[in-house]
Every structure is written in structure tokens, then in C-alpha cells.
C-alpha positions in Angstrom: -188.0 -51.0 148.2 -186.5 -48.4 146.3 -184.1 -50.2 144.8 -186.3 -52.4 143.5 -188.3 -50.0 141.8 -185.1 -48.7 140.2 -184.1 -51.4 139.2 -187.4 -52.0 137.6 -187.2 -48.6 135.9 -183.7 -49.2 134.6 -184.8 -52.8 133.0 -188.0 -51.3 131.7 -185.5 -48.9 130.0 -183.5 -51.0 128.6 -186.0 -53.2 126.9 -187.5 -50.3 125.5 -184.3 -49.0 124.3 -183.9 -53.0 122.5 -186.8 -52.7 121.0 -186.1 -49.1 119.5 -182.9 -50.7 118.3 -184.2 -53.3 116.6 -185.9 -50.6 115.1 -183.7 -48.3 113.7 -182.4 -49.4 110.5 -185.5 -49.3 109.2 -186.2 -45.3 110.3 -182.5 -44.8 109.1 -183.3 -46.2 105.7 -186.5 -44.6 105.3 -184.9 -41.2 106.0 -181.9 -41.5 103.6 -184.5 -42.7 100.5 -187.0 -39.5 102.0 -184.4 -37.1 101.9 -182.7 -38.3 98.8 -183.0 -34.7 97.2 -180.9 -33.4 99.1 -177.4 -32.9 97.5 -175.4 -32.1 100.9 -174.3 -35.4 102.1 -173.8 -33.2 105.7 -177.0 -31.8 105.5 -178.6 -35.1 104.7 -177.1 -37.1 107.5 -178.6 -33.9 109.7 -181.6 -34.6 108.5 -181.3 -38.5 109.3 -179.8 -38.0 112.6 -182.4 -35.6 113.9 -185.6 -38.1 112.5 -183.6 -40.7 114.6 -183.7 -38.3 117.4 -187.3 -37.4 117.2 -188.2 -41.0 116.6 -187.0 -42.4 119.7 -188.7 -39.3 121.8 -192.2 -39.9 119.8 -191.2 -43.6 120.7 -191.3 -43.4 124.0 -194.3 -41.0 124.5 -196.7 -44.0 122.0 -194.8 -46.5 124.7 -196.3 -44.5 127.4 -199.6 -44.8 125.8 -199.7 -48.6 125.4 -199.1 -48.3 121.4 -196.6 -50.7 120.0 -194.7 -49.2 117.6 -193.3 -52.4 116.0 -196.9 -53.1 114.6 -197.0 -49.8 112.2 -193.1 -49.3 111.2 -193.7 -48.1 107.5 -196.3 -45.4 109.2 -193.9 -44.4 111.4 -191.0 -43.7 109.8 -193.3 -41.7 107.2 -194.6 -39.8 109.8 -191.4 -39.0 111.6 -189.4 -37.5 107.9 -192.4 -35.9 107.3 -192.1 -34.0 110.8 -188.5 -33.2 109.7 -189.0 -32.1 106.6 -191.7 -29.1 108.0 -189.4 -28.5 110.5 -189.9 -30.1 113.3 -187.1 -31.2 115.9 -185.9 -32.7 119.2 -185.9 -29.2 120.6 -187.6 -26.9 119.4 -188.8 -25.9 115.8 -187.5 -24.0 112.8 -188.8 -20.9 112.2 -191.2 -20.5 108.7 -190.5 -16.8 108.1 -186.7 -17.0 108.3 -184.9 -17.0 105.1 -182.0 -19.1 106.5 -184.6 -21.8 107.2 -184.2 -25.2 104.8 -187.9 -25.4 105.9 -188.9 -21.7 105.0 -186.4 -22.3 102.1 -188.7 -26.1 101.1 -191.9 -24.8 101.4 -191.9 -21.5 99.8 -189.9 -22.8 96.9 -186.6 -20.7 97.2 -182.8 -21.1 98.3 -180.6 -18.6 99.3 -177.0 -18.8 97.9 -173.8 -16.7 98.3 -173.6 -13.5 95.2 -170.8 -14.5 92.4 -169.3 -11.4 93.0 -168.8 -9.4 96.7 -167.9 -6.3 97.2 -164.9 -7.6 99.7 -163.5 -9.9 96.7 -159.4 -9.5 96.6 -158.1 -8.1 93.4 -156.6 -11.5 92.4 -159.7 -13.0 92.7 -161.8 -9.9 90.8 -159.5 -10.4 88.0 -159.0 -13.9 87.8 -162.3 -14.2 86.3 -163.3 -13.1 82.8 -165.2 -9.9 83.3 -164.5 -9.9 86.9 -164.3 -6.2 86.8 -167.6 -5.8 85.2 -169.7 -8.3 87.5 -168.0 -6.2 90.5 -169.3 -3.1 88.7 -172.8 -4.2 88.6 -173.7 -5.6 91.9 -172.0 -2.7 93.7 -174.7 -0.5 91.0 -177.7 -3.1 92.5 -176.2 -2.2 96.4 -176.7 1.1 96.1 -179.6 3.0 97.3 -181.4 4.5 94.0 -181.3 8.7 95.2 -181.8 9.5 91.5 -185.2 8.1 90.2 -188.2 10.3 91.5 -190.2 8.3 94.1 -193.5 8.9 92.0 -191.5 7.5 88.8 -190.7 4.5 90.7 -194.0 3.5 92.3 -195.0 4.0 88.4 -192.5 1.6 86.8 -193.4 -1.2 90.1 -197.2 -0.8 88.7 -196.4 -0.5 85.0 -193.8 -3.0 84.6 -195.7 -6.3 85.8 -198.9 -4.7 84.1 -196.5 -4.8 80.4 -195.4 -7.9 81.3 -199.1 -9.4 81.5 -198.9 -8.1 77.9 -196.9 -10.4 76.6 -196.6 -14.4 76.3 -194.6 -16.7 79.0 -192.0 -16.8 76.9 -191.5 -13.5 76.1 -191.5 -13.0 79.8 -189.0 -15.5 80.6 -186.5 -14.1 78.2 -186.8 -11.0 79.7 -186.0 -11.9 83.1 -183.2 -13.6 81.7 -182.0 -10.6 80.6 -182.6 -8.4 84.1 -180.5 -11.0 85.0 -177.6 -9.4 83.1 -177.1 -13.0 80.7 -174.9 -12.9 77.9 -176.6 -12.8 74.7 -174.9 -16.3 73.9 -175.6 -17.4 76.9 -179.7 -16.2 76.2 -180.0 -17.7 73.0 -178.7 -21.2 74.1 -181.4 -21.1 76.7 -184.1 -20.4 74.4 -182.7 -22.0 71.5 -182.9 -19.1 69.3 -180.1 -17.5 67.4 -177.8 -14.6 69.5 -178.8 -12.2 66.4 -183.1 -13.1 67.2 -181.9 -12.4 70.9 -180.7 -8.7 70.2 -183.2 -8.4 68.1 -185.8 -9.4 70.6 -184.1 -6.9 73.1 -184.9 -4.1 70.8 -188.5 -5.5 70.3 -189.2 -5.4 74.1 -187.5 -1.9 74.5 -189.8 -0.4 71.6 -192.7 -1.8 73.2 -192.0 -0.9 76.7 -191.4 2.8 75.4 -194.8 1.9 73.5 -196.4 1.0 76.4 -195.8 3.7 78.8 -196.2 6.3 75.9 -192.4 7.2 76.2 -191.6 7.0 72.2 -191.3 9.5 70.1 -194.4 10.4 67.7 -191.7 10.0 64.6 -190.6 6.8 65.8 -193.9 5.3 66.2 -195.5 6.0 62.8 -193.8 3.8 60.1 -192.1 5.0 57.2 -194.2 5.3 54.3 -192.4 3.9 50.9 -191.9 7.0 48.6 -194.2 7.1 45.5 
């Protein structure tokens, strides 16, 4: 009697493993055109391979339930790269709030990428680059922990600085983070398609106005030169 029911089981398996079969192509498809953004061609065949995985474990449980997959394919396979895509898997789930998570990464709109320049890069590499040296220089300057600037006068500039840049247009604002980002004034002013002498002279702009702003300038600099009679 009990091997008849295994041998039940086991048939009962393998007809629903057919049918998932027959299947397949059509969740493997879907997937690859969902997940066409992604430029990895590892990380895309991850993401394939694990709605596969999750499609034949939500398979079995709608099976279970007396729901024939076969008669909503299209829904499906939507369903299933969608589930991938937040982050769920075959065991387990990604975490939202880790900053390593393609899913944190997806939804909140940001990636995480390696620096251009480390502070364990090998002198033939530091110098191999055109200012190599300098790049170094500067995120070393960024690692550091800032034991000069006051604490009051920093809790001032994080206020005052987003309050200035309000001030200005989106634009102006997006050259300017350009320039935090340490760009080359060539490199600015083919961004922005402006010349490289408007770009200096836009840095100067935004200097005098920040000193303007924060009531840092000079009273002789502020008032302009009257022509002489």
C-alpha cells in the first residue's frame, strides 16, 4: 500500500514538473526582456535564474490550490520578475536598508561603485594616471576626520549651505555640485555647454555670493566702485 502511494506521489511529481517545463521558456524570456537594464550579463542571468527558482516554488504552492498556472502565463511571469526585482527570493529576502542591496540600490535610486583613487593604490598605478598624485591627495583630504572647523561653524555651513543653494536656479545648482565634485573646468563647461572662461567666471560669481550670503565679505568689496568725476 505504500508503495502505491509513492509511486503515485512520484508520478504526480513528475507531471507537474512537465508541465512547469513546458513552461519555462516563456518565464525565461519574460525575465531576460524585464531585466533588460541591467548591463551585467552575470548579474542578469542571477536575476533570471532565481525568477525561475521562485516560479517553480510559487508553482507548486497555486498547484496545491487547484489553480492552473498554464491559463494566466503572461500574469505570471509578470508577477514573478516583479517579486525579483523588490527583492524577493527562493530563501529568504534582501534586505531594504542595506547599501550593498541591488534592491535597496533600485528603489532608492543609487549605486554604490569602487573610488577612482584608494588609498592602497601601488605607486605605478598612482602615477600612471594623469594627476594621479593629485586625485590621491584629495580623497585622502575627504578620509580624514575634520578636527579643525569649530562644531558650531559646521552645523552652520550644513544649515546655511542648502538654504544659499535654494537661492539660486537648478542650474546654478547643478554646476555647483559639479564643481564639489572636483571637475575640471573643461570638463564643467562641456557639460553645461558654456565656455571654460564663463565657468571660472561663474566660480567667482558663486564664491562672492556665498561670502554675500553668509555676511563674510568685506564692506569694501561689497560696495561697487563709483566712476571718478
Amino acid at each position: 500500500m505504500i508503495a502505491a502511494l509513492n509511486k503515485s506521489t512520484t508520478q504526480s511529481s513528475d507531471h507537474l514538473h512537465a508541465a512547469f517545463l513546458t513552461l519555462l521558456p516563456k518565464l525565461q524570456m519574460h525575465a531576460k526582456i524585464y531585466f533588460r537594464d541591467i548591463h551585467c550579463a552575470d548579474e542578469k542571468a542571477d536575476k533570471v535564474a532565481e525568477a525561475v527558482a521562485l516560479g517553480w516554488k510559487w508553482y507548486c504552492r497555486l498547484h496545491e490550490r487547484g489553480k492552473d498556472v498554464a491559463r494566466f502565463p503572461a500574469v505570471f511571469a509578470f508577477f514573478l520578475a516583479k517579486a525579483v526585482r523588490c527583492g524577493r527570493r527562493l530563501c529568504g529576502k534582501e534586505k531594504a536598508k542595506d547599501v550593498l542591496s541591488p534592491c535597496a540600490q533600485w528603489r532608492h535610486g543609487f549605486m554604490v561603485e569602487t573610488l577612482p583613487s584608494s588609498t592602497r593604490t601601488s605607486l605605478d598605478g598612482l602615477y600612471a594616471k594623469p594627476h594621479g598624485q593629485q586625485m590621491h591627495d584629495a580623497f585622502e583630504e575627504r578620509l580624514q576626520d575634520n578636527t579643525i572647523t569649530p562644531v558650531p561653524d559646521q552645523a552652520a555651513f550644513r544649515i546655511d549651505f542648502p538654504n544659499w543653494l535654494r537661492t539660486l536656479t537648478k542650474r546654478e545648482r547643478r554646476i555647483i555640485r559639479a564643481m564639489l565634485r572636483n571637475e575640471h573646468t573643461k570638463d564643467v563647461s562641456r557639460q553645461f555647454a558654456v565656455s571654460p572662461g564663463r565657468i571660472s567666471q561663474l566660480r567667482r560669481e558663486f564664491e562672492r555670493g556665498w561670502k554675500r550670503y553668509t555676511g563674510d565679505v568685506d564692506e569694501q568689496v561689497a560696495k561697487p566702485l563709483k566712476a571718478p568725476k
